[in-house]
FIVOLUM-136320 format. One record per residue (C-alpha): x, y, z; residue in one letter. Coordinates in steps of 0.25 Angstrom, whole numbers, padded with zeros to 4 digits, always signed. Layout:
REM FIVOLUM-136320
XYZa
...
***
This chain:
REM FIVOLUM-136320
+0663+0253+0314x
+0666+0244+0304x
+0680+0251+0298x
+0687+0249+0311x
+0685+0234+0313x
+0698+0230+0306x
+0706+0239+0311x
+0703+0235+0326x
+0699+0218+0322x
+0686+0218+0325x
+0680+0209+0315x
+0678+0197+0327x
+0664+0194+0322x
+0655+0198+0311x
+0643+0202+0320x
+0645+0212+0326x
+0653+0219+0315x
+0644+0223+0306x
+0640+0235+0314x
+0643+0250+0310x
+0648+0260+0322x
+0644+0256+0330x
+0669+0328+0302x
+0676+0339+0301x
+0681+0352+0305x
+0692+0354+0304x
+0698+0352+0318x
+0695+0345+0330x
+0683+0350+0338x
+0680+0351+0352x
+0666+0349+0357x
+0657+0361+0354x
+0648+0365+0368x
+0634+0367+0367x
+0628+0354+0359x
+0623+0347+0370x
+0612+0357+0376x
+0598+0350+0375x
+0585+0358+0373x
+0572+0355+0377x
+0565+0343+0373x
+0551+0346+0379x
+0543+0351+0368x
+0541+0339+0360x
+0542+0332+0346x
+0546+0345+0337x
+0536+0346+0325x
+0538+0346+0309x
+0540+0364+0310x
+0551+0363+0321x
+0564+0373+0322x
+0574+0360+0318x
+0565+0355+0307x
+0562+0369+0300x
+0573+0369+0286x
+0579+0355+0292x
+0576+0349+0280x
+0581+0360+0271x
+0593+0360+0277x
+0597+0344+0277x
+0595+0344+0263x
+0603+0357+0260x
+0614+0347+0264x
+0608+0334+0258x
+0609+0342+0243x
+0621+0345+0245x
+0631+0346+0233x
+0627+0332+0226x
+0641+0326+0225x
+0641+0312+0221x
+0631+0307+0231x
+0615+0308+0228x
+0607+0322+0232x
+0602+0320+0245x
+0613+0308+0250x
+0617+0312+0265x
+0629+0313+0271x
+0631+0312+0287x
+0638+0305+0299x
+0632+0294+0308x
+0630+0294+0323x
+0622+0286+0334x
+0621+0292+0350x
+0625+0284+0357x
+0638+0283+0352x
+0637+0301+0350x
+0630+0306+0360x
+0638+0301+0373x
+0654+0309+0379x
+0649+0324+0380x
+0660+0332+0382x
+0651+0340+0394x
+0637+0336+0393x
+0634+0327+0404x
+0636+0312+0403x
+0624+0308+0409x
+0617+0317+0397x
+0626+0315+0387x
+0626+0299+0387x
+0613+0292+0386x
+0616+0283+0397x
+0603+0275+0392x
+0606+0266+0382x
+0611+0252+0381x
+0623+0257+0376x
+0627+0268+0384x
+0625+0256+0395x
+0635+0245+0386x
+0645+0255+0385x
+0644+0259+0403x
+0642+0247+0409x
+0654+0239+0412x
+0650+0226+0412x
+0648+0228+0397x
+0661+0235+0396x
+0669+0227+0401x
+0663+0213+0395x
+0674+0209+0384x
+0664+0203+0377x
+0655+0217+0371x
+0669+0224+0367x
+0666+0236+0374x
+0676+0249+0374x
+0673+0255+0387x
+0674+0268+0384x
+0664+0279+0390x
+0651+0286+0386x
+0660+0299+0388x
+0671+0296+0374x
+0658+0298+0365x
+0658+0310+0357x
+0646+0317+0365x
+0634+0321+0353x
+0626+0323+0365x
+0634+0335+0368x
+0641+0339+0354x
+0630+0335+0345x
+0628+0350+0337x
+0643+0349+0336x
+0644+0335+0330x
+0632+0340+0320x
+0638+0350+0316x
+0650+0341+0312x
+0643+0331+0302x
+0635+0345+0296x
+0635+0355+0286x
+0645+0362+0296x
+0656+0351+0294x
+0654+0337+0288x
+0641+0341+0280x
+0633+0329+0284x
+0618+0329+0283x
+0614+0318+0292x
+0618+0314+0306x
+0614+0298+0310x
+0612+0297+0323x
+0603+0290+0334x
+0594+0295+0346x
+0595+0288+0358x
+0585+0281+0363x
+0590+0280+0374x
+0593+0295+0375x
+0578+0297+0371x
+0572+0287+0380x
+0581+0284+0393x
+0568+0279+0399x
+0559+0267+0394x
+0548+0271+0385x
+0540+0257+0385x
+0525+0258+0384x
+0526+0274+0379x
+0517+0274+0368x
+0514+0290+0368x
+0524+0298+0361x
+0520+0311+0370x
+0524+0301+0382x
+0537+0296+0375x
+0543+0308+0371x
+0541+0312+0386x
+0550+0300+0389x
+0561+0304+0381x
+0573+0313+0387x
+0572+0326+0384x
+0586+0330+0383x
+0590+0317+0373x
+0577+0323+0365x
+0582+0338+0365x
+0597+0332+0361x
+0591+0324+0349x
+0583+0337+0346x
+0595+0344+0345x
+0603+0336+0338x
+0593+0331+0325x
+0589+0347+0327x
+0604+0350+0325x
+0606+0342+0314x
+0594+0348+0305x
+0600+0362+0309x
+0612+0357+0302x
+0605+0355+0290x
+0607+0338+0292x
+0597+0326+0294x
+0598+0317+0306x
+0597+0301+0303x
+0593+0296+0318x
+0595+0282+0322x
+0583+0277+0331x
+0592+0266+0338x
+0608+0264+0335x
+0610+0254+0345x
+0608+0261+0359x
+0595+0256+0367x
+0590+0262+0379x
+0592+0252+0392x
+0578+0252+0395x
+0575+0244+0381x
+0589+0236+0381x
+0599+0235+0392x
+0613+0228+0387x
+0619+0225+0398x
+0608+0218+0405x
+0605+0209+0393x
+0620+0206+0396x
+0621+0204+0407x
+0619+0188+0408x
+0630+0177+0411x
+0622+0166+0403x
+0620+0169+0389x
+0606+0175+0388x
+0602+0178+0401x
+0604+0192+0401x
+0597+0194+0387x
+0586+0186+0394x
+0585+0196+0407x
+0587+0207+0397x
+0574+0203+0390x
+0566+0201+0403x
+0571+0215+0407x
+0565+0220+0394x
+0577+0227+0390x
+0583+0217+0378x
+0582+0228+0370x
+0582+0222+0356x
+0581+0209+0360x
+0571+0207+0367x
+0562+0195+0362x
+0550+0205+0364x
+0555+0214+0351x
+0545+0225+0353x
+0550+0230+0365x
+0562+0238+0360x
+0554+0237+0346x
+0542+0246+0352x
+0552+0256+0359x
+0561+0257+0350x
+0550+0261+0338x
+0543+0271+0351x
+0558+0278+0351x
+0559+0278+0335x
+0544+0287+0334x
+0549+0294+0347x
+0561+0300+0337x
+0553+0301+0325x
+0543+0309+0332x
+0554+0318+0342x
+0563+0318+0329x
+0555+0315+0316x
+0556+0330+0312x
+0571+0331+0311x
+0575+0314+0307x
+0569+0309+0294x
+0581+0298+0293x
+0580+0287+0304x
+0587+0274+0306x
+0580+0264+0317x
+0593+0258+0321x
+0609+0255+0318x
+0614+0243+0314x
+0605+0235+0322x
+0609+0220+0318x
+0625+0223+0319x
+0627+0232+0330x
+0616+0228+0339x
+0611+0214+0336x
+0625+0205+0333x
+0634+0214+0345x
+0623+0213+0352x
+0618+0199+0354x
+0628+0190+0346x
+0641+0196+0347x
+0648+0208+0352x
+0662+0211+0347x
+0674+0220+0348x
+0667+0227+0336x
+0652+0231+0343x
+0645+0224+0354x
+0632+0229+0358x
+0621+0230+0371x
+0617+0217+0373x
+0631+0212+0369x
+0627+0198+0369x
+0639+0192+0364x
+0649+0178+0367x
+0642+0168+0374x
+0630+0179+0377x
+0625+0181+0362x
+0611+0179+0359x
+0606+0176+0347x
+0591+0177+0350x
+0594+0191+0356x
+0602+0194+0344x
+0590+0190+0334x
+0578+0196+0344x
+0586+0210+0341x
+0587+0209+0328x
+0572+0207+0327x
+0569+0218+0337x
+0578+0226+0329x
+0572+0224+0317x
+0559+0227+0322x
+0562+0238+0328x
+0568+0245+0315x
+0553+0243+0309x
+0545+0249+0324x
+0555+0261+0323x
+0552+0262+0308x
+0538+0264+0310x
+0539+0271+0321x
+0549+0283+0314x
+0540+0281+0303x
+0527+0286+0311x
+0533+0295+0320x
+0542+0304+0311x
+0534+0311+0302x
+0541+0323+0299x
+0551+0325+0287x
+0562+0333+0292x
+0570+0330+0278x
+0559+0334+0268x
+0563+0323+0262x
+0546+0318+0263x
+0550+0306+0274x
+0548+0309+0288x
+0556+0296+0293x
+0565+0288+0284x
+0570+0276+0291x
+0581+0266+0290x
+0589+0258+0298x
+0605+0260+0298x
+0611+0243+0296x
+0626+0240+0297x
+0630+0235+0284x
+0643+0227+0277x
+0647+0221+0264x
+0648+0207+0265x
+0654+0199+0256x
+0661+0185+0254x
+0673+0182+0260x
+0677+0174+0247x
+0670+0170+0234x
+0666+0158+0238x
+0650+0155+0239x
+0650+0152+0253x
+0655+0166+0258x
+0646+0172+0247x
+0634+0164+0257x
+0641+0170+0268x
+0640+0184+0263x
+0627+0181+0261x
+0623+0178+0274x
+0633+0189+0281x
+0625+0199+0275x
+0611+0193+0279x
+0614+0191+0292x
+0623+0205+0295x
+0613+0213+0285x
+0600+0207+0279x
+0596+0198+0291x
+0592+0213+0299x
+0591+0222+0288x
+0580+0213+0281x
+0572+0215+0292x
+0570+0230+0293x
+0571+0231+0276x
+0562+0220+0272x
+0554+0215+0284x
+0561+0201+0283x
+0569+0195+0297x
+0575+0184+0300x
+0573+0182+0315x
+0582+0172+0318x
+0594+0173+0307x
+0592+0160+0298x
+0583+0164+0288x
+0592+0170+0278x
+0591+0180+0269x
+0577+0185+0263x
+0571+0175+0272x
+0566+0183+0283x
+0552+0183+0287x
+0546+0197+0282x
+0541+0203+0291x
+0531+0217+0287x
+0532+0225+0300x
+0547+0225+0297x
+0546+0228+0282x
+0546+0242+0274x
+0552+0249+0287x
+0565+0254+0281x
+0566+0267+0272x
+0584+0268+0272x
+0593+0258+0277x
+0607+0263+0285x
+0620+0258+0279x
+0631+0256+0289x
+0643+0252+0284x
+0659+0248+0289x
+0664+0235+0284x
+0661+0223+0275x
+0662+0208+0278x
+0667+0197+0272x
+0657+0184+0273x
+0665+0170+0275x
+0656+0158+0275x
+0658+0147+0287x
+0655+0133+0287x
+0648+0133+0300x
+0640+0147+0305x
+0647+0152+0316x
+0635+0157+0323x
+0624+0147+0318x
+0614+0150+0331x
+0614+0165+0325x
+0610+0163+0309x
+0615+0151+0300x
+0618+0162+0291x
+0627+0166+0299x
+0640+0157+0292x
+0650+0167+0289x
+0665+0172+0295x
+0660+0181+0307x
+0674+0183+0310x
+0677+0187+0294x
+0678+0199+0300x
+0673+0214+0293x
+0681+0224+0284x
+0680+0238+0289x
+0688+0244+0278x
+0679+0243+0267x
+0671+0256+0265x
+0670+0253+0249x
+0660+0242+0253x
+0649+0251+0255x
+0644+0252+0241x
+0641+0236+0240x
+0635+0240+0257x
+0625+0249+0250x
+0622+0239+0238x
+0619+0230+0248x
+0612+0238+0256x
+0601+0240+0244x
+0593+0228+0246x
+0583+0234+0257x
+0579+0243+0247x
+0582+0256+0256x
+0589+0269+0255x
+0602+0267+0262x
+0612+0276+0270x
+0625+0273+0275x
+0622+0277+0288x
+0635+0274+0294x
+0649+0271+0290x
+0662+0275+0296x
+0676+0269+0301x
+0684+0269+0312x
+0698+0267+0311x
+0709+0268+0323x
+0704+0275+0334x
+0710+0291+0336x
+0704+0292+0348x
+0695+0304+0341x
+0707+0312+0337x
+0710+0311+0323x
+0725+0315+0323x
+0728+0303+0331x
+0721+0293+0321x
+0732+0286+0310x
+0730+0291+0295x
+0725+0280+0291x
+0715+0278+0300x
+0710+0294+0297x
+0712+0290+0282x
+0702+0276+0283x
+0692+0284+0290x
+0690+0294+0280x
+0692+0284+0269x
+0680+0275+0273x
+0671+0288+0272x
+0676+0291+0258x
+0674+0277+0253x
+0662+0274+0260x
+0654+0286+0255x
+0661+0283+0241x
+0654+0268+0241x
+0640+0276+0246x
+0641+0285+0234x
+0644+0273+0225x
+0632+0268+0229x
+0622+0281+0226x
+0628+0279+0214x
+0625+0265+0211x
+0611+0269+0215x
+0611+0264+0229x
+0601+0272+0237x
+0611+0278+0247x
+0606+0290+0254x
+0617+0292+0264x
+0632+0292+0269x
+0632+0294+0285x
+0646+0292+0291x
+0649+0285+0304x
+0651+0294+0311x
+0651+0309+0315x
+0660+0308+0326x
+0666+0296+0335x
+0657+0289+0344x
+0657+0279+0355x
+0656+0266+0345x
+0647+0257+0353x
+0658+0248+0361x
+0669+0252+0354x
+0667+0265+0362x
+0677+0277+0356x
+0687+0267+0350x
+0681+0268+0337x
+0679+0282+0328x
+0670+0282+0317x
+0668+0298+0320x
+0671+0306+0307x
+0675+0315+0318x
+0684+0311+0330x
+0678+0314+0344x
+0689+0314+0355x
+0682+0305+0366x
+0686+0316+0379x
+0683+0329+0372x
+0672+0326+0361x
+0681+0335+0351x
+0679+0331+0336x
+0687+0331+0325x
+0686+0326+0311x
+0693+0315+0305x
+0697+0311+0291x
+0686+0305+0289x
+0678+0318+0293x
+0684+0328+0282x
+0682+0317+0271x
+0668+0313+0276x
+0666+0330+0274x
+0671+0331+0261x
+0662+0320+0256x
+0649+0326+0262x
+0651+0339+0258x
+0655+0336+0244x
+0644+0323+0243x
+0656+0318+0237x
+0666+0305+0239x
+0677+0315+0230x
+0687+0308+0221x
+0699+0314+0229x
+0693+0307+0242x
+0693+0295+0238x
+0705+0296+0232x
+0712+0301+0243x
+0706+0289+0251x
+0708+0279+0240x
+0712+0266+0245x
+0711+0268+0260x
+0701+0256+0260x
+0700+0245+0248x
+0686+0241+0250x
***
């Protein structure tokens, strides 16, 4: 989200800002019929010689080799997407089988207590103003493939809520599992990774992006207290804390069972998984410290409600998890849909900034410092290198290392939208969180600064990992998903981020930086978290009452670029000077 912050003044508090979001025909298209029946689910997981996988493979590198360009052989090119934020406001498709009515956030977003509490910054707007990928999926694929954009990658998540509406505690038996799932979320996943290897593309799935069913985490009952900490505490006794519950392994175990549930449903059309999104930025601080006008999140624990031990318990239960769900996707996907000789190559997808000192003096260069250990290293170190910092004071490289956590990382996701600049205080502002915690949190972000992302990706190289810029996108003004409406300005900075941004990533395959991917936030408009339909990342515009899609600016640029695996001279010449950093 981060390119919009400016324009509408969110940069309130340094928390909950470093979090990420939360093509091109040429003319506006209504919503195609057909995409949304569902086939059969009952015959099983789908062997190695299935109809979808047979020249699957072949197919997604056909693309992948490509004219070379100026980006390496094999680099990948595609849009971003999670489901909740897709898959719910079919144009005809039932509601109740269009939304998944199971999730904690499909619960924040209808439930008016939460809606209308000042405090969680919530837009109100309905379920039905998404752009309905539950329905219009084919069509959307068809979009970001060889047909139009030329992507070959799709991110996107699989609901686990979708999957498993219904608890699956003490299901050890995968026969027994998969007999939990709902048969018509299986048959629409089926169809959709089926869909994309037809098209010749690769889907990168997302085990969790922020969504949680109700029976492992329900928000508004760990919200619902009138003294600071009692709901938490009912919540916990309920069992439904979700990721911070003192008892880690609860959502730990079940979240790793659902991660070898889709390596072994899905394994033979995904090689590239993520475990989460932006856990520590979008879940932890909105979550349990401070919700604000720029993301608040299920529990939305914030004020005089904040907790810091529900805060640091999730951060250890998400940390945790990522290594349970590793192992897990490790053992259960054994089929190499790619060719590439891996079966399961995951990652985890991290929100990251530049940060960098106010001024030259030494005490913001500490700052800096310590902004980037608490925002990057304090949760990434933890999955990379097996070292934590339970309670935020050791510093950094100081963690314990912990082995069960170590060596379960094989890429690492980039998400990038803004830098920060680090100004030292005398005093920490919130000294019961972290003593390291002793910069400006009202210093507010830059959301015009694209042409940070090389120095993002420089930094980025110290887990020692493959990296992806797995998101990265802006949202400026808000057309209302009709692009002739929106100023020229605001169509002109949309495309110009793309064009700088995938500029700064081939500057960093150059420099030798091991950057595999460019994958742009986002195929269409979503329903952005609690900013609902005011916010359009969407390289194409959805009109929230008819679904109808048609391609921005930043669309037509984005194609270009793709097709050509090029950032071309004219380009950026043409968008020279839109943004000077």
């Amino acid at each position: 989200m981060g390119a919009a912050l400016r324009r509408r003044g969110l940069g309130t508090l340094a928390f909950a800002l470093l979090v990420g979001p939360l093509a091109c025909g040429s003319s506006s298209e209504a919503p195609a019929g057909g995409d949304s029946s569902v086939a059969d689910a009952s015959g099983g997981e789908r062997d190695a010689g299935s109809a979808s996988d047979a020249g699957s493979a072949d197919a997604g590198s056909a693309i992948d080799a490509g004219p070379v360009g100026t980006f390496p052989r094999g680099f990948r090119f595609g849009t971003a997407t999670a489901g909740f934020q897709v898959e719910m406001g079919c144009p005809t498709l039932p509601a109740n089988q269009c939304e998944d009515r199971n999730s904690d956030w499909y619960q924040w977003i209808t439930t008016p207590r939460i809606v209308n509490n000042n405090l969680l910054h919530m837009s109100g707007d309905l379920p039905s103003t998404g752009p309905g990928f539950r329905e219009l999926w084919a069509s959307d694929l068809d979009r970001a493939g060889p047909a139009d954009l030329g992507t070959s990658v799709l991110r996107l998540s699989l609901e686990w809520s979708r999957l498993f509406p219904r608890p699956t505690f003490g299901v050890t038996d995968p026969a027994a599992l998969r007999a939990l799932a709902d048969p018509q979320a299986l048959a629409f996943y089926h169809q959709v990774l089926t869909g994309l290897r037809q098209r010749g593309m690769h889907p990168s799935v997302t085990v969790t992006h922020y969504a949680l069913p109700l029976w492992i985490h329900d928000g508004n009952l760990c919200n619902d207290g009138v003294i600071p900490g009692q709901s938490l505490n009912a919540c916990i006794q309920a069992g439904k804390a979700g990721w911070a519950d003192p008892n880690h392994a609860r959502i730990g175990d079940e979240i790793a069972k659902f991660a070898g549930f889709l390596g072994r449903e899905f394994g033979n059309d995904v090689d590239e998984w993520a475990t989460m999104n932006e856990p520590f930025s979008a879940v932890i601080l909105p979550g349990y410290l401070a919700a604000t006008e720029m993301r608040s999140n299920p529990p939305g624990l914030t004020g005089a409600w904040l907790s810091v031990s529900g805060a640091k318990t999730a951060m250890m239960s998400m940390i945790e998890a990522h290594a349970k769900m590793y192992d897990a996707l490790k053992a259960a996907d054994r089929i190499d849909a790619d060719g590439d000789g891996t079966a399961a190559n995951v990652g985890l997808v991290y929100s990251f900034s530049k940060i960098e000192p106010l001024t030259g003096n030494q005490a913001d260069a500490d700052a800096a410092a310590h902004a980037d250990y608490i925002f990057h290293d304090l949760f990434m170190d933890g999955v990379a290198f097996g070292r934590v910092d339970p309670e935020w004071n050791l510093g950094p490289g100081k963690g314990t290392v912990r082995p069960e956590l170590a060596n379960r990382l094989d890429w690492v996701g980039v998400n990038y939208y803004f830098g920060f600049k680090a100004q030292a205080l005398r005093v920490s502002p919130l000294p019961g969180v972290s003593p390291f915690i002793d910069f400006n949190p009202l210093q507010g972000f830059d959301g015009e600064a694209p042409g940070a992302l090389f120095e993002v990706l420089r930094n980025a190289t110290r887990y020692k990992k493959p990296l992806i810029v797995s998101e990265t996108g802006a949202s400026f003004g808000n057309d209302q998903g009709a692009p002739a409406t929106a100023t020229p300005e605001d169509e002109r900075k949309r495309a110009a981020w793309f064009v700088r941004t995938l500029a700064e990533t081939r500057r960093a395959t150059q420099a030798g930086i091991d950057v595999r991917g460019f994958y742009a936030w986002a195929l269409t408009d979503n329903y952005e978290w609690n900013h609902g339909a005011s916010m359009r990342f969407g390289l194409y515009a959805v009109d929230p009452k008819t679904k109808a899609r048609t391609p921005r600016q930043a669309a037509t640029v984005y194609r270009r670029m793709v097709r050509e695996r090029d950032v071309p001279n004219d380009l950026e010449q043409t968008y020279l000077g839109v943004f000077t950093r």
